[in-house]
C-alpha positions as CSV (number, residue, x, y, z in Angstrom):
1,X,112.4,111.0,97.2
2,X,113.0,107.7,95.4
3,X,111.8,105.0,97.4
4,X,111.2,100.7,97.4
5,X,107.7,99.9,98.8
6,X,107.2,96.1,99.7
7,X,104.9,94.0,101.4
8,X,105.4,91.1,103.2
9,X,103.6,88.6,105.3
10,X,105.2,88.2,108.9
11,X,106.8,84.3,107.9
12,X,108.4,86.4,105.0
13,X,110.4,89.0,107.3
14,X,114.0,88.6,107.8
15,X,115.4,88.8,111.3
16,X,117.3,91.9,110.0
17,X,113.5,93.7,108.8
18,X,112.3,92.2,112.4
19,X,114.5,94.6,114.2
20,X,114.1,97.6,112.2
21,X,110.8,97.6,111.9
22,X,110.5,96.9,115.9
23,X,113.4,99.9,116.4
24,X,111.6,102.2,113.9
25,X,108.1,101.7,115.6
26,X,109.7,102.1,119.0
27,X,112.1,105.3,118.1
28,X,108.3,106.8,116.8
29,X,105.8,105.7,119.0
30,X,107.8,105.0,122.7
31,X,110.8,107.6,122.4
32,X,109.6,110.7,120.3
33,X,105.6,110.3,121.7
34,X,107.3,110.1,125.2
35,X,104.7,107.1,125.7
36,X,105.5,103.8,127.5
37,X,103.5,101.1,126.0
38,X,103.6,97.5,124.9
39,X,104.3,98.3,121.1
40,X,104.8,94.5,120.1
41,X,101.3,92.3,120.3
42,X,99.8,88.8,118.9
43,X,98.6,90.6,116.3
44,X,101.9,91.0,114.5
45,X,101.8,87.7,113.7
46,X,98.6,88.0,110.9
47,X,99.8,91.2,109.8
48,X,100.7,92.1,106.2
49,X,103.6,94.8,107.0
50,X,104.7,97.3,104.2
51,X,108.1,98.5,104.5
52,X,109.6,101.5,102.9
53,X,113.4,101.2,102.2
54,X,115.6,104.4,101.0
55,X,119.2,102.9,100.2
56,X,118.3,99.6,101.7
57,X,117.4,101.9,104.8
58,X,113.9,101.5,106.4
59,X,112.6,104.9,106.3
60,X,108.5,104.1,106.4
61,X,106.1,101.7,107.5
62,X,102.5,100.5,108.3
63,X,101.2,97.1,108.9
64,X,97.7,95.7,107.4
65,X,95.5,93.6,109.6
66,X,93.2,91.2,107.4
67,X,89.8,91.2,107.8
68,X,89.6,88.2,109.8
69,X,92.3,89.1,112.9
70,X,90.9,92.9,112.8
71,X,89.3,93.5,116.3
72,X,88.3,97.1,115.5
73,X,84.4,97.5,114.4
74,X,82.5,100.4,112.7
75,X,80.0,101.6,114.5
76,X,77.7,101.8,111.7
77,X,78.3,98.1,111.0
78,X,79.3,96.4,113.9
79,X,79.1,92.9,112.6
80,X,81.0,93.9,109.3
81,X,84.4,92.5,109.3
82,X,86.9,95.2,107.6
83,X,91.0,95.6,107.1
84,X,92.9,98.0,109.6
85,X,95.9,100.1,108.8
86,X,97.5,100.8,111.6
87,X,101.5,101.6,113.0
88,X,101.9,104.0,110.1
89,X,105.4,106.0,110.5
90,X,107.9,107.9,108.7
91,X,110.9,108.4,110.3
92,X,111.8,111.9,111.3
93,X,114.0,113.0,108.8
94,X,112.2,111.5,105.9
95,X,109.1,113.5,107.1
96,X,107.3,116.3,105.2
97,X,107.9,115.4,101.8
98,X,104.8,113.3,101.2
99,X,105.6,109.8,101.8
100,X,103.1,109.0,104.6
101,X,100.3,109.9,101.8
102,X,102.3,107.4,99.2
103,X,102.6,104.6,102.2
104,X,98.6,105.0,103.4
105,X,97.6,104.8,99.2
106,X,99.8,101.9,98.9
107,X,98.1,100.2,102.0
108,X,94.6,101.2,100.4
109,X,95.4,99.9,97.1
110,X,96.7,96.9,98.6
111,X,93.5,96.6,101.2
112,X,91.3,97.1,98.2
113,X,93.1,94.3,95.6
114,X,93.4,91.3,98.7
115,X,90.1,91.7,100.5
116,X,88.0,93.2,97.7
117,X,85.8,96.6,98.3
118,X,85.4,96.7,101.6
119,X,85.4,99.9,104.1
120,X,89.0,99.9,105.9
121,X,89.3,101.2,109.3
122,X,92.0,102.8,111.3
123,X,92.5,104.0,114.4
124,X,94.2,107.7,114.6
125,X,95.8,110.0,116.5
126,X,93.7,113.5,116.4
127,X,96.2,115.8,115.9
128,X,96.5,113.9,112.6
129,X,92.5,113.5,111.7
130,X,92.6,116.4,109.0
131,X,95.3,114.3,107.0
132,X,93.6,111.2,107.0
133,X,90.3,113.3,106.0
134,X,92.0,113.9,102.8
135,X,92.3,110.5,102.0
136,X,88.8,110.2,102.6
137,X,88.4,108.7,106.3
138,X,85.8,109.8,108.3
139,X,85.2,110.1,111.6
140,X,82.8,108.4,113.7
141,X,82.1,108.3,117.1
142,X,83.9,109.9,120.4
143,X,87.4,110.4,120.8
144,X,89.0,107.9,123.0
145,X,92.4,107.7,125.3
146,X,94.2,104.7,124.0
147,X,97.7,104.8,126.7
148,X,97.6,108.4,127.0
149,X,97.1,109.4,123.9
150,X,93.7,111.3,122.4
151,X,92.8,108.7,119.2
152,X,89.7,108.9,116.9
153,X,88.0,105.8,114.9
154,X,87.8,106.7,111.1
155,X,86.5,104.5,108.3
156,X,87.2,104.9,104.0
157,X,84.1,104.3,103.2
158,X,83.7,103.1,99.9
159,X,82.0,105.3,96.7
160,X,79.0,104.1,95.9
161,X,79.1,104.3,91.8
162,X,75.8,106.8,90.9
163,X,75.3,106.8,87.3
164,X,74.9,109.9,85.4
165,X,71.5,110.6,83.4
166,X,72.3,111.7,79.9
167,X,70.0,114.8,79.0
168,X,67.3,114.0,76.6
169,X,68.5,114.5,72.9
170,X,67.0,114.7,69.3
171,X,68.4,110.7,69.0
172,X,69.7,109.4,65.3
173,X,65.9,109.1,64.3
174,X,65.3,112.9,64.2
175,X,68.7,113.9,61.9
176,X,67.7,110.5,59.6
177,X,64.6,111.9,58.8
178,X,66.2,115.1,58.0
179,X,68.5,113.8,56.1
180,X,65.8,111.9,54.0
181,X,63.4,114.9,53.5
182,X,66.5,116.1,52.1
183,X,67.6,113.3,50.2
184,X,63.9,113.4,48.3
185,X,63.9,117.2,47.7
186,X,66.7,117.3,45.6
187,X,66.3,113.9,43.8
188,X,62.2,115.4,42.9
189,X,64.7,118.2,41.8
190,X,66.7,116.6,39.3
191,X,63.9,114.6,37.8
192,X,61.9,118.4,37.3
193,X,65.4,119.1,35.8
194,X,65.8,116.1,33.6
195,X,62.1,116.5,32.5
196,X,62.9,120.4,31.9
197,X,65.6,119.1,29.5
198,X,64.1,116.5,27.7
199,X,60.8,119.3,26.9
């Protein structure tokens, strides 16, 4: 599936992206989840929200929440202000053919080019924990009801680089002074054959 990622800042949304985004998040997480909640919040506002059009049709979409509006904390770092991903959806019939992978590793991408390497957190839904495992999120703490529905903190965490010792080798110096020993051994060989000659 061929499909136009963008990201835009909430200023930079037409009035047209406005309402599908608000009809795709509501058609996902208030009709198909069978769960009445206030979708739209404040936080909208400071939100960096990718959009995944199909023939100009929105089929995908998460919103990023800098650093600095993010309420949610890690528990291992409390006081460590991180980006969110969060309202991640593919609309039904787009589903199962790998584009909620390709819209969370555009989000990560982007998290990791604007705000540098930090640890992004999310806020998921357990029934999809293992899928966000494989992008490397882990869990951490308890599971938690957030309006009736059973959600799990997880963090990306990021790599720490560990350099790789090289095993110990013989070095230049060792096949130099081969090469020398050699280099003597046949030139005391041609002058024992050039004095040979000339006897």
């Amino acid at each position: 599936m061929t499909c136009e990622f963008s990201i835009k800042t909430f200023d930079e949304l037409t009035s047209v992206d406005i309402y599908h985004i608000l009809k795709a998040r509501s058609q996902v997480f208030v009709v198909e989840q069978n769960c009445a909640y206030q979708d739209m919040d404040e936080v909208d506002f400071d939100c960096l929200h990718l959009i995944v059009h199909q023939n100009a049709a929105l089929v995908g979409y998460c919103r990023i929440i800098p650093p600095a509006f993010n309420p949610k904390k890690s528990l291992e770092n409390p006081a460590y202000s991180m980006p969110a991903i969060g309202r991640v959806l593919v609309l039904s019939e787009y589903r199962n053919q790998g584009l909620a992978r390709q819209i969370m590793t555009h989000a990560i991408k982007y998290c990791r080019k604007k705000y540098g390497k930090k640890p992004i957190i999310i806020s998921a839904q357990t029934y999809l924990l293992s899928f966000y495992e494989s992008l490397g999120f882990v869990t951490e703490g308890e599971r938690y009801l957030t309006d009736n529905i059973e959600h799990a903190t997880m963090v990306l965490p990021l790599l720490k680089k560990t350099k790789v010792k090289k095993p110990p080798s013989a070095g230049p110096g060792v096949a130099s002074k081969v090469l020398g020993v050699l280099l003597l051994l046949f030139s005391l060989m041609f002058v024992a054959g050039l004095i040979y000659l000339m006897i």
